[in-house]
DRENTOR-422242 format. One record per residue (C-alpha): x, y, z; residue in three letters; residue number from 1. Coordinates in steps of 0.25 Angstrom, whole numbers, always signed. Layout:
# DRENTOR-422242
X/Y/Z/Ala/NUM
...
//
This chain:
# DRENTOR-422242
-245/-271/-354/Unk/1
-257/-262/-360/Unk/2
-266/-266/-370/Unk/3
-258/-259/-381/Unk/4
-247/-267/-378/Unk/5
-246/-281/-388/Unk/6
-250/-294/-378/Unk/7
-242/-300/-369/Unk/8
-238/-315/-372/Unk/9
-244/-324/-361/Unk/10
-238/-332/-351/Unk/11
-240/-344/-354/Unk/12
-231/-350/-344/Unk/13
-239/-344/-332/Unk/14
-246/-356/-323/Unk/15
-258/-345/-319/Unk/16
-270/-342/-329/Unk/17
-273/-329/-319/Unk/18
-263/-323/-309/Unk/19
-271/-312/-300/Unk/20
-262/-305/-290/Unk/21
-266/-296/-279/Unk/22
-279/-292/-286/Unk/23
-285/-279/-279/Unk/24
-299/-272/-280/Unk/25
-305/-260/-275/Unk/26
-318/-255/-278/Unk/27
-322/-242/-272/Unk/28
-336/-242/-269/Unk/29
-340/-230/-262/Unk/30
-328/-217/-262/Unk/31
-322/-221/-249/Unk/32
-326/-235/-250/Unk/33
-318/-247/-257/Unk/34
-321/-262/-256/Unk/35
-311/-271/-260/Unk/36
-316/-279/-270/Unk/37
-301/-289/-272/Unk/38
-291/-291/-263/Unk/39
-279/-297/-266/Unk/40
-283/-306/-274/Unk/41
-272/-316/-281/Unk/42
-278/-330/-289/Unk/43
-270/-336/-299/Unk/44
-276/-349/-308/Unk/45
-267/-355/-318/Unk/46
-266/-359/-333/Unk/47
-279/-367/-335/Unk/48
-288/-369/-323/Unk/49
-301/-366/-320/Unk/50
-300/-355/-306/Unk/51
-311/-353/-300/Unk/52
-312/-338/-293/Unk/53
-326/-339/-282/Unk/54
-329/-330/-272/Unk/55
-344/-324/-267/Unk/56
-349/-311/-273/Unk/57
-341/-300/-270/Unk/58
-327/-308/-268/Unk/59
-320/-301/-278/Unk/60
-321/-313/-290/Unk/61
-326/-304/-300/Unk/62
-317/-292/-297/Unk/63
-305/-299/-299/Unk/64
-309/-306/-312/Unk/65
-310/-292/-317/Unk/66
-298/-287/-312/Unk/67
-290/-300/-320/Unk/68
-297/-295/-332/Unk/69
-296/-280/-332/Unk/70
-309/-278/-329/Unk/71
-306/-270/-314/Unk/72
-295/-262/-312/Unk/73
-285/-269/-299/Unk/74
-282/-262/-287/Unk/75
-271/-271/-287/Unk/76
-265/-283/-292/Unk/77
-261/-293/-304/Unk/78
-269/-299/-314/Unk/79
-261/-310/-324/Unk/80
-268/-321/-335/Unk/81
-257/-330/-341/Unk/82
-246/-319/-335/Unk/83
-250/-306/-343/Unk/84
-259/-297/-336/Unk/85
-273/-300/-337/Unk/86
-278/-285/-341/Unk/87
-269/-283/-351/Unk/88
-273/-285/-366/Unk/89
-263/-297/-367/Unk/90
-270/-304/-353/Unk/91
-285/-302/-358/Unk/92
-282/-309/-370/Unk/93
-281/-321/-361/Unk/94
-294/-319/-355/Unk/95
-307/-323/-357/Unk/96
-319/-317/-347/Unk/97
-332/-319/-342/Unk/98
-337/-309/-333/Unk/99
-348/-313/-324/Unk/100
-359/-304/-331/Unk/101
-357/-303/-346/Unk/102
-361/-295/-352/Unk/103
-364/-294/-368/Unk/104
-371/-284/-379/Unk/105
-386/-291/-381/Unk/106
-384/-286/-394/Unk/107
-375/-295/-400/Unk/108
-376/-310/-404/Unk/109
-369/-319/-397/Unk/110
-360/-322/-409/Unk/111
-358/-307/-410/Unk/112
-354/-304/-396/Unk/113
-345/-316/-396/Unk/114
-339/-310/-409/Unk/115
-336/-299/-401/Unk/116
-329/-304/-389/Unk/117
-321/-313/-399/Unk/118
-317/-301/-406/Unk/119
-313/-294/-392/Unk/120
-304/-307/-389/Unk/121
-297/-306/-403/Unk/122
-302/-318/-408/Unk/123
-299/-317/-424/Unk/124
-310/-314/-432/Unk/125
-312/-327/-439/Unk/126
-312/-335/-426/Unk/127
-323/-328/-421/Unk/128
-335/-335/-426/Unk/129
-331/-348/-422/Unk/130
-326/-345/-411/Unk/131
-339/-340/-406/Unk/132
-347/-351/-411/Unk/133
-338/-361/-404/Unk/134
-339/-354/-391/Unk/135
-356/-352/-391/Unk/136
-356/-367/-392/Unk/137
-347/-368/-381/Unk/138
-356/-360/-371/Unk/139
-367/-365/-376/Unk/140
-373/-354/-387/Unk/141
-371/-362/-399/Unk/142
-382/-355/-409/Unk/143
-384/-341/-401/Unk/144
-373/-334/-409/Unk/145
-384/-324/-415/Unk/146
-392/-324/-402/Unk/147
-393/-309/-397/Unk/148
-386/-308/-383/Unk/149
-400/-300/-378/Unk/150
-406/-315/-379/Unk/151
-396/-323/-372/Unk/152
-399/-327/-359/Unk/153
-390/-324/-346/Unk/154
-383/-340/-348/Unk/155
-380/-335/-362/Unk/156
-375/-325/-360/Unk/157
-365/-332/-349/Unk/158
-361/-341/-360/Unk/159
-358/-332/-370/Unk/160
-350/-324/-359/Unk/161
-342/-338/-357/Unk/162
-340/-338/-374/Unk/163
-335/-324/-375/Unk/164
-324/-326/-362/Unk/165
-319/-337/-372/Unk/166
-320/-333/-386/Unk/167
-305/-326/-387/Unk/168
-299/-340/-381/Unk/169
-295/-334/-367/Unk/170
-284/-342/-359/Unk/171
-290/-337/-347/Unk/172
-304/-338/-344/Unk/173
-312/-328/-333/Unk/174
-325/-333/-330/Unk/175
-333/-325/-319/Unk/176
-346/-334/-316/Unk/177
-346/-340/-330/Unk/178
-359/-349/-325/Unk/179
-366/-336/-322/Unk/180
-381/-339/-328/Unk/181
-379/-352/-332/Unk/182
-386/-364/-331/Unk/183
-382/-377/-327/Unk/184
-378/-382/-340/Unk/185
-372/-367/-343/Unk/186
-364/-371/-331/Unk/187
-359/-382/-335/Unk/188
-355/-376/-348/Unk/189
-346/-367/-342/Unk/190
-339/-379/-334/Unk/191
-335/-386/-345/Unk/192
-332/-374/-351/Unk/193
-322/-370/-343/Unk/194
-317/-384/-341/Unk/195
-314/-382/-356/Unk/196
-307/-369/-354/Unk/197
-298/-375/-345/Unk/198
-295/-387/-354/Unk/199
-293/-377/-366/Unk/200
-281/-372/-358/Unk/201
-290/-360/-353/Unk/202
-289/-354/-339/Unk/203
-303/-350/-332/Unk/204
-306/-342/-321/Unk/205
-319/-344/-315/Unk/206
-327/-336/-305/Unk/207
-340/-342/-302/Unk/208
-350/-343/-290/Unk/209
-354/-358/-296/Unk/210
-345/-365/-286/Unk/211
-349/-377/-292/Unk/212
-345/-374/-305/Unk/213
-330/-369/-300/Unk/214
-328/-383/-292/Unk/215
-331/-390/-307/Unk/216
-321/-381/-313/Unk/217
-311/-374/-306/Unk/218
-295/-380/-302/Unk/219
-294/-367/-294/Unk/220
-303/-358/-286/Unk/221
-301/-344/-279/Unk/222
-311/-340/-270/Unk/223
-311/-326/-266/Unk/224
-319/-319/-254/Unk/225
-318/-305/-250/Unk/226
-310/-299/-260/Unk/227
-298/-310/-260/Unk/228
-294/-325/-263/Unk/229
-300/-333/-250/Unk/230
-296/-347/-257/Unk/231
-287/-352/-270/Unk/232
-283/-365/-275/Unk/233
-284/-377/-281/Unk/234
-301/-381/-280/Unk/235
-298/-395/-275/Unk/236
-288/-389/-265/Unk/237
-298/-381/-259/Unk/238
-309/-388/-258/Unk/239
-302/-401/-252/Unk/240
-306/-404/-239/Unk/241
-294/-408/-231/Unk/242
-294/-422/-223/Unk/243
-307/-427/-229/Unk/244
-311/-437/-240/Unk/245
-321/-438/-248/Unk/246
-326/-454/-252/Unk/247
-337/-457/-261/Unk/248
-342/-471/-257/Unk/249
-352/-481/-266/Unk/250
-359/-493/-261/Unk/251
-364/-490/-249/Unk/252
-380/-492/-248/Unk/253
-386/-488/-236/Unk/254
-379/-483/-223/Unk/255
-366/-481/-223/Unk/256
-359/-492/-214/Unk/257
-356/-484/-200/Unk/258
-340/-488/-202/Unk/259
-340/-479/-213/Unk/260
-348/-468/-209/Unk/261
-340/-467/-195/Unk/262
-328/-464/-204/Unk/263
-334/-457/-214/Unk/264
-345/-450/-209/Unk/265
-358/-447/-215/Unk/266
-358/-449/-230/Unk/267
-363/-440/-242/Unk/268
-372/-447/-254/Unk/269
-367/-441/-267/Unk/270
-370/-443/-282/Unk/271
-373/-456/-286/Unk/272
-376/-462/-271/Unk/273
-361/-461/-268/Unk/274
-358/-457/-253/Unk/275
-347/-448/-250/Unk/276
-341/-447/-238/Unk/277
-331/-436/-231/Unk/278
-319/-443/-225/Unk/279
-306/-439/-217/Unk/280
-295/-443/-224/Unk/281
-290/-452/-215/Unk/282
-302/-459/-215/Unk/283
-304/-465/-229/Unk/284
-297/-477/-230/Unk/285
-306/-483/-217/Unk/286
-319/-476/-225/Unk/287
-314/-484/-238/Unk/288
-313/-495/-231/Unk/289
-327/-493/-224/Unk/290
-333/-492/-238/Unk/291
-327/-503/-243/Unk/292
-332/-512/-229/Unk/293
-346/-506/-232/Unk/294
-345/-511/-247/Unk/295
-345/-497/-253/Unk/296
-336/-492/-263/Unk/297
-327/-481/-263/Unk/298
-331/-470/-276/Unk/299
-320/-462/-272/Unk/300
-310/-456/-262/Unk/301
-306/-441/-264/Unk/302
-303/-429/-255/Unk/303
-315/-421/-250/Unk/304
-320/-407/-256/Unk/305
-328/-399/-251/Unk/306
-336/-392/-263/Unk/307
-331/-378/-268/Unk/308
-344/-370/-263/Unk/309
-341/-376/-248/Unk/310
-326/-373/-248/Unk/311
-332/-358/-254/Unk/312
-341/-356/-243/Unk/313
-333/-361/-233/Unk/314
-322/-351/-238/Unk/315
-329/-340/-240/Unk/316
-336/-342/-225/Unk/317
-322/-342/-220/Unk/318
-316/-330/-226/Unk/319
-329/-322/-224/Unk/320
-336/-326/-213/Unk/321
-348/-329/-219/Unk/322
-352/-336/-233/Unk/323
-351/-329/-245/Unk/324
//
């Protein structure tokens, strides 16, 4: 379809948000020197989750963002949001987008250049004013509408990035490194924010280097490395730890009775005092029981995870030989 042509009616029956098939990206850097920048690269995330898409510098994140949104040209393959093409006029009109460095004319008011980005997502006229108004509150600029963009700090600028990715009401929200020059309360802005996107019926895609920030979120995560997907799924998949137990344990002052450590082994103190110890699975009913014969008592019994930056480093090691 070209962008004469009137839209296409989305698919609302498709399961996936984002279908990206066989994408392919060469740069060439020198006249007889290419580098591949994407390499068969294939992620799918469905109607209304939170992905996250991590990799280190250089793994082809940003790259394929870009080529989702018609911003680089493929070398090859297919780019789908809610089942139209996401390049054409009608599969833009699903997408919202914050690049990792905006960029906005310092000459213009915030309201003003929210204004203009309302207009470029065809927002009608009268819906405009409050829309922008609504949406400064929400990121946290509440009272700079007539603030010159030359004055707003870096973190402002971030959040007006996040209300302008919004403002025309996207189904589909790309976020690259939306946390970029915030602080921690920013942070946690964006957290909720998204957490808000997805109970609106919204789909985000993330791509962050804030680790922690993708664990809180994300249902999904694909890591890439070298140009291609090293890891996909379902983040409680992926980072459970096969064979082990995790169990929080109360109560118990002092050393912990040597029945239980020889079962258990060492434990971890946590938030609150708590111990926590790592257990193989087909030890935890004589651990309870150990707990309960030392009068401590059991917080809670749940498979182990490892955290999402050690199942990151661990992977990327692995597929490169050294940690990214």
């Amino acid at each position: 379809m070209t962008d004469t042509q009137a839209p296409a009616a989305v698919d609302v029956a498709t399961s996936d948000a984002i279908a990206v098939s066989g994408a392919r990206k060469v740069y060439t850097v020198f006249p007889q020197t290419k580098r591949v920048a994407v390499e068969d690269v294939s992620i799918t995330v469905p109607v209304g989750a939170i992905h996250g898409l991590l990799g280190p510098n250089g793994a082809g994140k940003t790259t394929t963002l870009k080529m989702l949104l018609g911003l680089v040209r493929p070398d090859a393959g297919t780019f789908r949001v809610l089942g139209l093409d996401s390049r054409s006029r009608a599969g833009r009109a699903e997408l919202g987008f914050l690049p990792e460095q905006p960029y906005f004319p310092p000459q213009l008011s915030a309201a003003q250049a929210m204004r203009l980005y309302a207009r470029l997502a065809g927002l009608p006229e009268r819906e405009i004013k409050p829309r922008t108004a609504q949406l400064l509150e929400l990121v946290g600029l509440a009272g700079q509408q007539r603030t010159l963009l030359s004055a707003f700090s870096r973190g402002m600028l971030q959040r007006l990035g996040i209300a302008q990715a919004i403002v025309g009401r996207p189904k589909v929200v790309v976020l690259d490194e939306p946390a970029s020059g915030l602080d921690p309360l920013g942070q946690r802005d964006v957290r909720n924010l998204m957490l808000m996107l997805r109970d609106d019926g919204a789909t985000v895609l993330l791509s962050s280097h804030q680790l922690s920030e993708v664990e809180a979120v994300c249902d999904r995560v694909s890591i890439m490395s070298r140009g291609r997907v090293a890891a996909e799924g379902p983040i409680h998949e992926l980072l459970g730890v096969a064979g082990a137990t995790s169990v929080t344990v109360s109560g118990l002052s002092g050393d912990v009775p040597p029945a239980l450590t020889a079962l258990a082994g060492e434990a971890t103190v946590v938030e609150g005092g708590l111990l926590l110890f790592s257990v193989p699975d087909v030890s935890v009913r004589r651990v309870v029981d150990a707990v309960d014969d030392a009068g401590g008592t059991i917080v809670a019994v749940a498979p182990k995870r490892e955290s999402l930056e050690d199942y990151f480093t661990r992977m990327l090691s692995n597929d490169s030989g050294e940690v990214a």
